[in-house]
C-alpha positions as CSV (number, residue, x, y, z in Angstrom):
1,X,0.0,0.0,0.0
2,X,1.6,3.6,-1.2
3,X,0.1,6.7,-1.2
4,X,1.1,10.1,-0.3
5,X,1.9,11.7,3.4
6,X,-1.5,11.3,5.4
7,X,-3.5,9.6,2.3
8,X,-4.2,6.9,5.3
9,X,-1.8,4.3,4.7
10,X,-1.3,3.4,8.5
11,X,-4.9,4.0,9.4
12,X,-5.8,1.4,6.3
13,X,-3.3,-1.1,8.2
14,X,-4.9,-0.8,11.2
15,X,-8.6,-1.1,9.7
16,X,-6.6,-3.9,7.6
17,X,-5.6,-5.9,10.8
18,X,-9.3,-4.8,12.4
19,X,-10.7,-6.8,9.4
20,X,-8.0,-9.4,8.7
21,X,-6.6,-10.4,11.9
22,X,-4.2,-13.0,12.1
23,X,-4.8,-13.9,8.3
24,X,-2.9,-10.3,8.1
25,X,1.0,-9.6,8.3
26,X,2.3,-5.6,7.9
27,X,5.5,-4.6,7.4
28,X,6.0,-0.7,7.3
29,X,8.9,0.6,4.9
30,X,9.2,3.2,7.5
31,X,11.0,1.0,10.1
32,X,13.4,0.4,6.9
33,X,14.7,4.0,6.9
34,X,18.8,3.8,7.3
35,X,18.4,5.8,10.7
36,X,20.5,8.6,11.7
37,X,23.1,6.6,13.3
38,X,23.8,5.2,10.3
39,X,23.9,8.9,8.6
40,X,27.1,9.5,11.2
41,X,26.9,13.6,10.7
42,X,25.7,13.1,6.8
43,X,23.6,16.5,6.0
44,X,20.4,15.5,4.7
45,X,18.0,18.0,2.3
46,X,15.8,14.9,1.3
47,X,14.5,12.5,3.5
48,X,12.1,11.4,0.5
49,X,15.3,10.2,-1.4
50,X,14.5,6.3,-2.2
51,X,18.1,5.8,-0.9
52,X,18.0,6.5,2.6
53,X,15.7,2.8,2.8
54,X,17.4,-0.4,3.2
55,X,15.9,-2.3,0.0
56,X,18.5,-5.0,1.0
57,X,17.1,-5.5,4.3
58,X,13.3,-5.3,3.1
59,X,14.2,-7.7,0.6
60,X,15.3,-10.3,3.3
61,X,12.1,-9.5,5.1
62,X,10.1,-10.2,2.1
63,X,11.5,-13.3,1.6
64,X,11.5,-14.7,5.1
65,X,7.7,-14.0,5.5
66,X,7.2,-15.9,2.3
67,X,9.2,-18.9,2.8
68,X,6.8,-19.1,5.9
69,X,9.6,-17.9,8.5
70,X,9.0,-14.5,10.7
71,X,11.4,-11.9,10.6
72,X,12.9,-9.6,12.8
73,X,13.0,-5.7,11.9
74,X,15.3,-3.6,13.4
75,X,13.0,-0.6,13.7
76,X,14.2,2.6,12.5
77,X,11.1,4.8,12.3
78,X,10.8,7.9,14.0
79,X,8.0,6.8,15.0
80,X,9.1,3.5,16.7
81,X,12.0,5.0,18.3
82,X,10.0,7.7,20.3
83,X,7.8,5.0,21.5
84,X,11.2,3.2,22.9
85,X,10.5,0.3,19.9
86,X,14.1,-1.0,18.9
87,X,12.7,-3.7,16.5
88,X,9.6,-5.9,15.6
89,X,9.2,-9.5,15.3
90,X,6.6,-9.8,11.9
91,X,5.3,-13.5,11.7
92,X,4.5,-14.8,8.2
93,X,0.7,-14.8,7.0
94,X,-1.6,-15.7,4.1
95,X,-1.6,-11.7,3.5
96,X,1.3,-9.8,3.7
97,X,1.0,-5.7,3.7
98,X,4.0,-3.5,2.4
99,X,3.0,-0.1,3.5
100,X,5.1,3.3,2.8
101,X,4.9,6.0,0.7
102,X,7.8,4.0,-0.8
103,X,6.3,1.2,-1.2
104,X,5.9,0.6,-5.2
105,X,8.9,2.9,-5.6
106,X,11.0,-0.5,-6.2
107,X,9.7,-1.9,-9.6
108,X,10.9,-5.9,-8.6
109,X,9.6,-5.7,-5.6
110,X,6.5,-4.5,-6.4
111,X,5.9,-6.8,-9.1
112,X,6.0,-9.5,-5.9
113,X,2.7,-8.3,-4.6
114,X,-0.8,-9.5,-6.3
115,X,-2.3,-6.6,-4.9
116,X,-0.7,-3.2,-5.1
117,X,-2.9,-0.5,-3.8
118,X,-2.5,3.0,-4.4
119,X,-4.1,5.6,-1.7
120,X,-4.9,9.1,-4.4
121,X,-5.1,11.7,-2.1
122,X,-5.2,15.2,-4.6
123,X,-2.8,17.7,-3.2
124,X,-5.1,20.4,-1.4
125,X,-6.4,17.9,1.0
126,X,-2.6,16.1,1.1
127,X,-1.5,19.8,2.3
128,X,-4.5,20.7,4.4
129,X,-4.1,17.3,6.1
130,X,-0.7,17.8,6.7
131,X,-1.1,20.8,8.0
132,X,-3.5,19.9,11.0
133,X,0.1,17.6,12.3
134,X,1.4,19.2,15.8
135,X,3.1,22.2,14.2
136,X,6.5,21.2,13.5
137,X,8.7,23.2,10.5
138,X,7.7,19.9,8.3
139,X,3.9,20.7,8.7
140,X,3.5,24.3,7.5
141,X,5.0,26.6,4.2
142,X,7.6,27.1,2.6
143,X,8.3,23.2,3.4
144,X,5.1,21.9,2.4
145,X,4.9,23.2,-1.1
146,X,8.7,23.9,-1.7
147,X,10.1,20.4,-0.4
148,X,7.5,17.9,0.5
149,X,5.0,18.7,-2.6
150,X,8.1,18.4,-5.4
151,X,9.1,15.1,-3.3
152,X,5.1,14.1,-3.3
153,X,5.1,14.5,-7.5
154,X,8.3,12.9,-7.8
155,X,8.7,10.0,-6.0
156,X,5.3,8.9,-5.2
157,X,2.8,9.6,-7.8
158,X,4.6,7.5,-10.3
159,X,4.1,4.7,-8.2
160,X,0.2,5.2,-9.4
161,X,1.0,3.3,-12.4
162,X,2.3,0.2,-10.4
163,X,-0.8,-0.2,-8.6
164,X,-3.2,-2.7,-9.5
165,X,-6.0,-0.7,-7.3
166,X,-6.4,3.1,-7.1
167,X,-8.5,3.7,-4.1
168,X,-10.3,7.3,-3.2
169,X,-8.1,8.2,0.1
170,X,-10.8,11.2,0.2
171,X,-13.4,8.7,1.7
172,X,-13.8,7.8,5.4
173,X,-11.3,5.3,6.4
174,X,-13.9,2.6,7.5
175,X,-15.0,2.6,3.5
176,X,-11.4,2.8,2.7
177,X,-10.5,-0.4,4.5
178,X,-13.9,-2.1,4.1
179,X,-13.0,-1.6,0.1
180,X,-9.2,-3.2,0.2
181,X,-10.2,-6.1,2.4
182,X,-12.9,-6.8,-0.2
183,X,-10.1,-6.6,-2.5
184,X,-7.6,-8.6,-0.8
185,X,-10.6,-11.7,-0.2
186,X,-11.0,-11.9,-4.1
């Protein structure tokens, strides 16, 4: 599942799970990001850039939850590391979720996945969602349209034509995630 910054993609993993359960694996590109330990000082103007991921590492992942073996993540995420989460133990399943705004960036990889869902989110709403975030210099102008908008057109709206589904992000999320679960059962 790809999709632009707040199109839903983590709220669609957790409705995902909500309908899926166990029957559901997710694995969030975001844990994959190198880190900043690993930057060691590097100065970095894009944090979009497709090489600051560990495709190696999500590779293994990929291929461990398909041989039927879980997998250990180290956890990279901002995210994970404010909540104190080091790593996460992902246990194989019949259905296994890539999600990150990344995650169709990779044209091999993608091509692994039967189902590749796109989140469209038009770019007012991307920004105005955005925007709501606890104000941070990443939530507000010049970064939104200078920085994460270019990044946005760039990186992840090509990933559009890699999707097998393009879903309207504009919707509530319960319709969202009650529409890729019906996808996911066919």
């Amino acid at each position: 599942m790809t999709g632009g910054t707040c199109s839903g993609k983590t709220t669609l993993a957790a409705g995902l799970a909500a309908r899926l359960g166990p029957a559901l694996s997710v694995l969030s590109l975001d844990d994959l990001v190198v880190g900043r330990a690993a930057l060691a000082g590097r100065t970095v103007t894009d944090w979009d850039d497709p090489g600051l991921w560990r495709w190696a590492d999500l590779r293994a992942h990929l291929a461990d939850l398909r041989a039927g073996r879980p997998t250990l993540v180290d956890a990279r995420s901002r995210e994970s590391r404010a909540a104190g989460v080091t790593s996460r133990l992902v246990v194989p399943a019949p259905v296994v979720a890539l999600v990150g705004h990344l995650a169709l960036h990779d044209e091999l990889i993608a091509a692994t996945f039967e189902v590749r869902v796109y989140l469209d989110l038009p770019e007012d709403e991307l920004v105005r969602r955005r925007s709501r975030r606890p104000d941070a210099r990443w939530n507000r102008e010049p970064y939104l349209s200078r920085t994460l908008l270019p990044a946005h057109r760039r990186l992840v709206v090509p990933q559009r034509a890699r999707a097998t589904h393009v879903v309207d992000a504009t919707r509530p999320p319960d319709e969202v995630a009650d529409e890729v679960a019906g996808i996911i059962r066919q």
